[in-house]
N, C-alpha and C positions, 0 to 999 in steps of 0.2 A: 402199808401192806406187808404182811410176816413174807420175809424170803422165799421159804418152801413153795407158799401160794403163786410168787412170780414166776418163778421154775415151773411148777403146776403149767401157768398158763402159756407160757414158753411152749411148750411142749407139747401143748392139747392145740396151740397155734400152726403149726406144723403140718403143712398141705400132705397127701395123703400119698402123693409120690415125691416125696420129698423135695428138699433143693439142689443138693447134687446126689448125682448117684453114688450110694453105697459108698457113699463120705459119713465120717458121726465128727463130733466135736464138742469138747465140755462144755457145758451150757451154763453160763454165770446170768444171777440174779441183776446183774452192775452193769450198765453201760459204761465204757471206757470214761474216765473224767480227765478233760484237758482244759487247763486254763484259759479265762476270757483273751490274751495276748496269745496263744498262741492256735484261738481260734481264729482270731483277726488274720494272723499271719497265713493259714490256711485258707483261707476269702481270699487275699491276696495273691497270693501262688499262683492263682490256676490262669489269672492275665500272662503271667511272664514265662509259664508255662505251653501257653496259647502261640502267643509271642518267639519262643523258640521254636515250637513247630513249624510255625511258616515263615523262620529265616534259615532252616533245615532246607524244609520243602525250595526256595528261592536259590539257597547255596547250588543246590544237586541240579536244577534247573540251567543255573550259570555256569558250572562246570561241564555241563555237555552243550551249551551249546558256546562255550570258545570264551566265555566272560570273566572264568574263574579256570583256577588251574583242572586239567582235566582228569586228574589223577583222583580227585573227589567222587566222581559220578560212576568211573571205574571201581575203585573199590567197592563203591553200594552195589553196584549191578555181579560183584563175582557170586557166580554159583547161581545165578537166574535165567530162566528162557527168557531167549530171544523176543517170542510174542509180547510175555507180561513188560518185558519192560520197554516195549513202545507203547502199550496203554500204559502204562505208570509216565510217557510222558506226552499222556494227551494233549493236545492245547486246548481241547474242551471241558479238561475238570484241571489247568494246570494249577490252578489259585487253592485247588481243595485240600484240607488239612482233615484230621478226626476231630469229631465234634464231640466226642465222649473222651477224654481225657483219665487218665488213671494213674497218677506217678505212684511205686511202690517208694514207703519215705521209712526205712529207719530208726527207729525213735534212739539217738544217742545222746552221750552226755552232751550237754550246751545245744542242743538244734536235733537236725536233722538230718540223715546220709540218702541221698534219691538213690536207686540202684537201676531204676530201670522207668521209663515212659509207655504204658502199655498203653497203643492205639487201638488195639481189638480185647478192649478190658473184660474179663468174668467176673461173676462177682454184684452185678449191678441187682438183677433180682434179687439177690439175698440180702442186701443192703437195704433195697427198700423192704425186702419184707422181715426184718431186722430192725427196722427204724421203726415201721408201722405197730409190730410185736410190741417190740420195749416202750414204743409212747403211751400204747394202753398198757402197759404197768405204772405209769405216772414218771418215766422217765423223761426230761426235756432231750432229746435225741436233736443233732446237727443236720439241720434239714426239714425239722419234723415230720411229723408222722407218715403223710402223701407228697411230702417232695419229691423227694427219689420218684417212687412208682410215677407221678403226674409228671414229672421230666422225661421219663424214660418212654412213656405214652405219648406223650405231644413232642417227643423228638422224632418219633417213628410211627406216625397212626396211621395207617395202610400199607399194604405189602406183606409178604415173605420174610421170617426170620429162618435164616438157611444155615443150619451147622453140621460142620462135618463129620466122622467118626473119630477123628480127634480127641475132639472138642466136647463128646457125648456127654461128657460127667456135667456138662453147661446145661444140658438141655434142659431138665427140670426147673431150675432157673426160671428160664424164659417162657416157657410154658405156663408156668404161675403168673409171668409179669403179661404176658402179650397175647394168651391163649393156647391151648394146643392147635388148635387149626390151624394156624399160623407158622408154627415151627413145622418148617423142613427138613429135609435130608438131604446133604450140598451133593454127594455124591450122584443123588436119581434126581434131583429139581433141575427141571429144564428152564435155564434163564430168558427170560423174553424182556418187554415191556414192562412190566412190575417191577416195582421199587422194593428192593431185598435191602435188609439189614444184615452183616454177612456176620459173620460168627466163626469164622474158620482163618485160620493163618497163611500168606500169601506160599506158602511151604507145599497147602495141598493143592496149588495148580493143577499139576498134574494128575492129579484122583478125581478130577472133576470135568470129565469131558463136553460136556454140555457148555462150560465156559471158555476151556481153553480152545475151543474150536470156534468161538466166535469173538475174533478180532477188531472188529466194528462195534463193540458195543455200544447201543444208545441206552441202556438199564441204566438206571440210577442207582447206587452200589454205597452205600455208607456201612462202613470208613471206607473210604476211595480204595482202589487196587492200587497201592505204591509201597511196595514192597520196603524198598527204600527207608522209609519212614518207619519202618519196622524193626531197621538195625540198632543195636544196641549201641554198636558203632560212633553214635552222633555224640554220643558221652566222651568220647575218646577226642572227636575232631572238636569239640569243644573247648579241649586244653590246648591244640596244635598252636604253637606262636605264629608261624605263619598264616593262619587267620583269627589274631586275634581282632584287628583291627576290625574285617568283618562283623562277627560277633556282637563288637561295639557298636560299631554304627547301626545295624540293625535291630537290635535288643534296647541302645541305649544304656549310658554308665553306671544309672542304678539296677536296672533288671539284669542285667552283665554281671555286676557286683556280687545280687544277690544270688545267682544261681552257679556261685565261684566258693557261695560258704555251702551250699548243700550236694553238689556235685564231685564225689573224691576224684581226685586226682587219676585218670585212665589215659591206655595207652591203646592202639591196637598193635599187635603181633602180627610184625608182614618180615619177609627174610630180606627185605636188603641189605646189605654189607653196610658198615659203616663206616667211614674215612676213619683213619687212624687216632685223628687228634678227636674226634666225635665221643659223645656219651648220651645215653638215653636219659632224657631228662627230667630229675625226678629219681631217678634209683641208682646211680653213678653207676652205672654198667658200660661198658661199649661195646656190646652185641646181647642178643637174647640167648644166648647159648651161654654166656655167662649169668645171664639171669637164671637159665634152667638150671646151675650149680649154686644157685642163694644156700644158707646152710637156714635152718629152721626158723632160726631168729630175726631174719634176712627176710622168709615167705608171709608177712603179714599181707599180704596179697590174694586174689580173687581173679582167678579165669575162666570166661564165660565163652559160649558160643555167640556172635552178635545177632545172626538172624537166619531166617529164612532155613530153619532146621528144624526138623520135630524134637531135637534136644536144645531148645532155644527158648522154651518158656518153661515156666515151672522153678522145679528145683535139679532138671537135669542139665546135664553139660556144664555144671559148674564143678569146678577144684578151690577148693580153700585151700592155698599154700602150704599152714602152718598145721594141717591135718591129716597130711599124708606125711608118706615116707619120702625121700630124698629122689629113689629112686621112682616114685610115681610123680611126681612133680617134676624131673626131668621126662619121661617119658609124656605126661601132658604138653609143656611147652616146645616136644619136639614137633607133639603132634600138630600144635596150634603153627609152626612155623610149615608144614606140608600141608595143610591143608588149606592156607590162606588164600591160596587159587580156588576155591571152592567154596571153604565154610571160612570166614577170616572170626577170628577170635578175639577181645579185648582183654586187657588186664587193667585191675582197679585197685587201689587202697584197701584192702580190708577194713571195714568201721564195728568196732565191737557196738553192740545195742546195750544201751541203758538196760541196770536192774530194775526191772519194777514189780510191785504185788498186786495181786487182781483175785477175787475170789471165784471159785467156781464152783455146784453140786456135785459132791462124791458119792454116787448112784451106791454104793459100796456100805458105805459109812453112814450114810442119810443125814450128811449133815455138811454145811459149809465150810469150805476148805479153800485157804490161802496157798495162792501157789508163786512164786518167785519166778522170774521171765522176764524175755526181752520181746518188744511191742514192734509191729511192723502198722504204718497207718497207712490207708489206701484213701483221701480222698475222690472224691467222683467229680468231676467237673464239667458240666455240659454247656455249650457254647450258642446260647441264644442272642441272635440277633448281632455278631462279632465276640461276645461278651463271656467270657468262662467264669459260670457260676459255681458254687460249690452248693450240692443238694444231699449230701452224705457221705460219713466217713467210716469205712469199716476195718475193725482193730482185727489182726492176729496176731495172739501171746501165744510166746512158744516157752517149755522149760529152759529152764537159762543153760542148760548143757549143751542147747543145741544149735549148732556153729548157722544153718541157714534157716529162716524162719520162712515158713510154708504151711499151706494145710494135712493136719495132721489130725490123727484121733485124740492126741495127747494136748492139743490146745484149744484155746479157750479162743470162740468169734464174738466179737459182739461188735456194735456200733459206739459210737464213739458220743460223747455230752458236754458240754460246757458248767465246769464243776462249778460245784454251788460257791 
C-alpha cells in the first residue's frame, strides 16, 4: 500500500471529536519497529512490574502499622488529607494494586531508563485506536488490532468513567473507547453504588465533594484511591540500602536485578542534616545544598515533583539540571528542600535517549520526511486474573533537541510492531 494512502486512511480514521482535545501530532505511515527480543522483554516487564507494585503497596502498609520503619508511610502521606489517607488504608481494598499498568520506558542506548510508573495511565484509547488504525494498514501492531480496545472493555464493562477537569484533554479518549454516556464529570458525579473507573489524580480530592464527604465508601473505584502508589517517590526508596534487603525478598533476585538495569539511580530530597563523616550516595555530596551548587557538568540530573500535585504529571515540575542556569537549579533544589513537608521532590540520573529515525507526512511538503529523535515507549499492561499482560505499546518520538519527551505537535505517535 503507497504511504500517501496509509496517511490518507490514518486520517479519514480519525473519530469526529477527536482523541485528545486540541492536541495534533505528526502522523507517520510506520508503526514503531522493535525487535523480536526486545519485544519478549516487554511481555515480560509488566510481571516484575506488577510485582513491584504490590511490594510498594505491602512496604507502606508495614510501615504504618509498626512492621517496617515508620518513616516510610510518613513521607507518602506528606501533603495529603487526613480522610484520603485512611481509605488509602482500607483493610477492605488493602491487597489492591492498579490493574492498568503504564511504565514511561526511555528508549536508550543498551536498554531502557523507566522514568516513571503511571497507575492512572492516558493514553489507553489512543493506543487501541492506534493499533486498530495501523492493523488495517497491514501493520502487525503489538497487541493487534482489538487487544487493547477488548482489554480495556472487559477490564471495565459497567459503570461510570469519571474525569476531572484536569484530566479533560483524556476525555475524548475514553469516549471513543467506553462511550459518551459513560464518561462523567468527577467534579458534579455524585459517587454511589456504581463501579467508576476513575481518571482523575488522587491531587483533585479536594475539587470533588461528593467524594471527599463520603468516608465509608463501599464504590468500587479502580485504580484503588492510594494516593501513595502515586508517588514517584517509590523510584527513590527502591535504591535506599537500608531496604534493600526488602526489595529482595519480595521481588526476588532476578526481578530485583532486573529492575536495578532500567531504574536510574534516584534520591528523594528531604532536609535532614547529615553527620559530618556522611555523603549522599551516589553523587559524593554531603548535603543537598552542595548539590544545589553542582557546576553544569556535575547537573546531569532530573528533578521532579513525586506526587500528589497538579505539576506531578506531564512534563511539568520537572528541571533538567544541565538546562538551566546555575542560579535556577540552585533556586529549584532550594525549593525541593522547603517544600518536602508538603510536596517532597525526587532527583534522578538524567538518561540521554537513543538517536533514532522514524518517518512522518510533511502536510507542507507532501511528501515523506525522516525526522531524527529520541523514542519514549509506553507499554500497556492489564493484569487479568493475577497476570500483567502486555496488549499495546505506544511510541512518542520527539526531535532530538528536545531535553524531555512529551506530547507535542512536533512529534510523531504511533504504536509500536515487531520488526520484520
Amino acid at each position: 500500500m503507497p504511504m500517501r494512502e496509509k496517511v490518507d486512511n490514518i486520517k479519514r480514521a480519525m473519530p469526529a471529536s477527536g482523541l485528545f482535545a486540541g492536541k495534533t501530532w505528526r502522523v507517520s505511515p510506520s508503526a514503531f519497529p522493535i525487535d523480536s527480543a526486545t519485544v519478549e522483554y516487554l511481555e515480560k516487564l509488566g510481571a516484575r512490574l506488577h510485582a513491584f507494585l504490590r511490594a510498594a503497596n505491602l512496604l507502606y502498609r508495614k510501615s504504618y502499622q509498626g512492621q517496617a520503619p515508620s518513616w516510610i508511610a510518613e513521607w507518602l502521606d506528606l501533603g495529603k488529607p487526613r480522610e484520603l489517607v485512611e481509605i488509602s488504608r482500607s483493610a477492605e481494598r488493602k491487597n489492591d494494586v492498579p490493574t492498568i499498568i503504564r511504565p514511561d520506558l526511555m528508549l536508550a542506548e543498551g536498554g531502557f531508563a523507566l522514568s516513571e510508573i503511571d497507575s492512572v495511565p492516558g493514553g489507553v484509547g489512543l493506543t487501541a485506536w492506534l493499533n486498530e488504525t495501523y492493523a488495517a494498514n497491514g501493520e502487525a501492531v503489538i497487541g493487534g488490532a482489538a487487544g487493547m480496545k477488548d482489554a480495556a472493555r472487559k477490564h471495565f464493562p459497567a459503570g461510570s468513567v469519571v474525569i476531572s477537569k484536569e484530566a479533560a484533554d483524556y476525555r475524548p479518549e475514553m469516549e471513543w473507547l467506553h462511550g459518551a454516556r459513560r464518561v462523567k464529570d468527577a467534579e458534579s458525579y455524585r459517587f454511589n453504588s456504581e463501579p467508576v473507573y476513575r481518571f482523575f489524580e488522587c491531587f483533585d480530592w479536594e475539587n470533588l465533594p461528593s467524594l471527599s464527604a463520603s468516608h465509608t465508601l463501599t464504590v468500587s473505584i479502580d485504580p484503588p484511591l492510594k494516593p501513595f502508589l502515586e508517588e514517584k517517590m517509590w523510584l527513590a526508596l527502591f535504591w535506599l540500602k537500608p531496604l534493600r534487603q526488602f526489595w529482595r525478598q519480595e521481588l526476588g533476585d532476578r526481578y530485583w536485578r532486573d529492575l536495578q538495569k532500567i531504574i536510574p539511580p534516584s534520591w528523594v530530597v528531604e532536609p535532614t542534616e547529615l553527620p559530618p563523616t556522611a555523603a549522599l550516595p551516589g553523587l559524593e555530596a554531603h548535603s543537598w545544598r552542595e548539590v544545589a551548587e553542582f557546576s553544569q557538568k556535575e547537573r546531569e540530573l532530573v528533578l521532579k515533583i513525586s506526587g500528589f500535585s497538579p505539576l506531578a504529571w506531564g512534563s511539568r515540575g520537572v528541571t533538567v539540571g544541565f538546562d538551566v542556569s546555575g542560579k535556577e537549579w540552585r533556586e529549584a533544589v532550594h525549593r525541593a528542600l522547603a517544600d518536602f513537608g508538603k510536596s517532597p521532590r525526587i532527583m534522578q540520573r538524567f538518561v540521554r535517549g537513543k538517536i533514532i529515525s522514524h518517518p512522518y507526512w510533511d502536510e507542507q511538503a507532501r511528501a515523506l520526511t525522516m525526522m531524527e529523535g529520541r523514542a519514549r515507549l509506553c507499554p500497556y499492561y492489564f493484569v487479568e486474573e493475577g497476570r500483567a499482560t502486555l496488549k499495546g505499546v505506544l511510541v512518542t518520538i520527539t526531535p532530538a533537541d528536545k531535553k524531555i519527551i512529551h506530547g507535542m505537535s512536533e512529534a510523531i505517535i504511533v504504536p509500536a510492531k515487531e520488526r520484520d
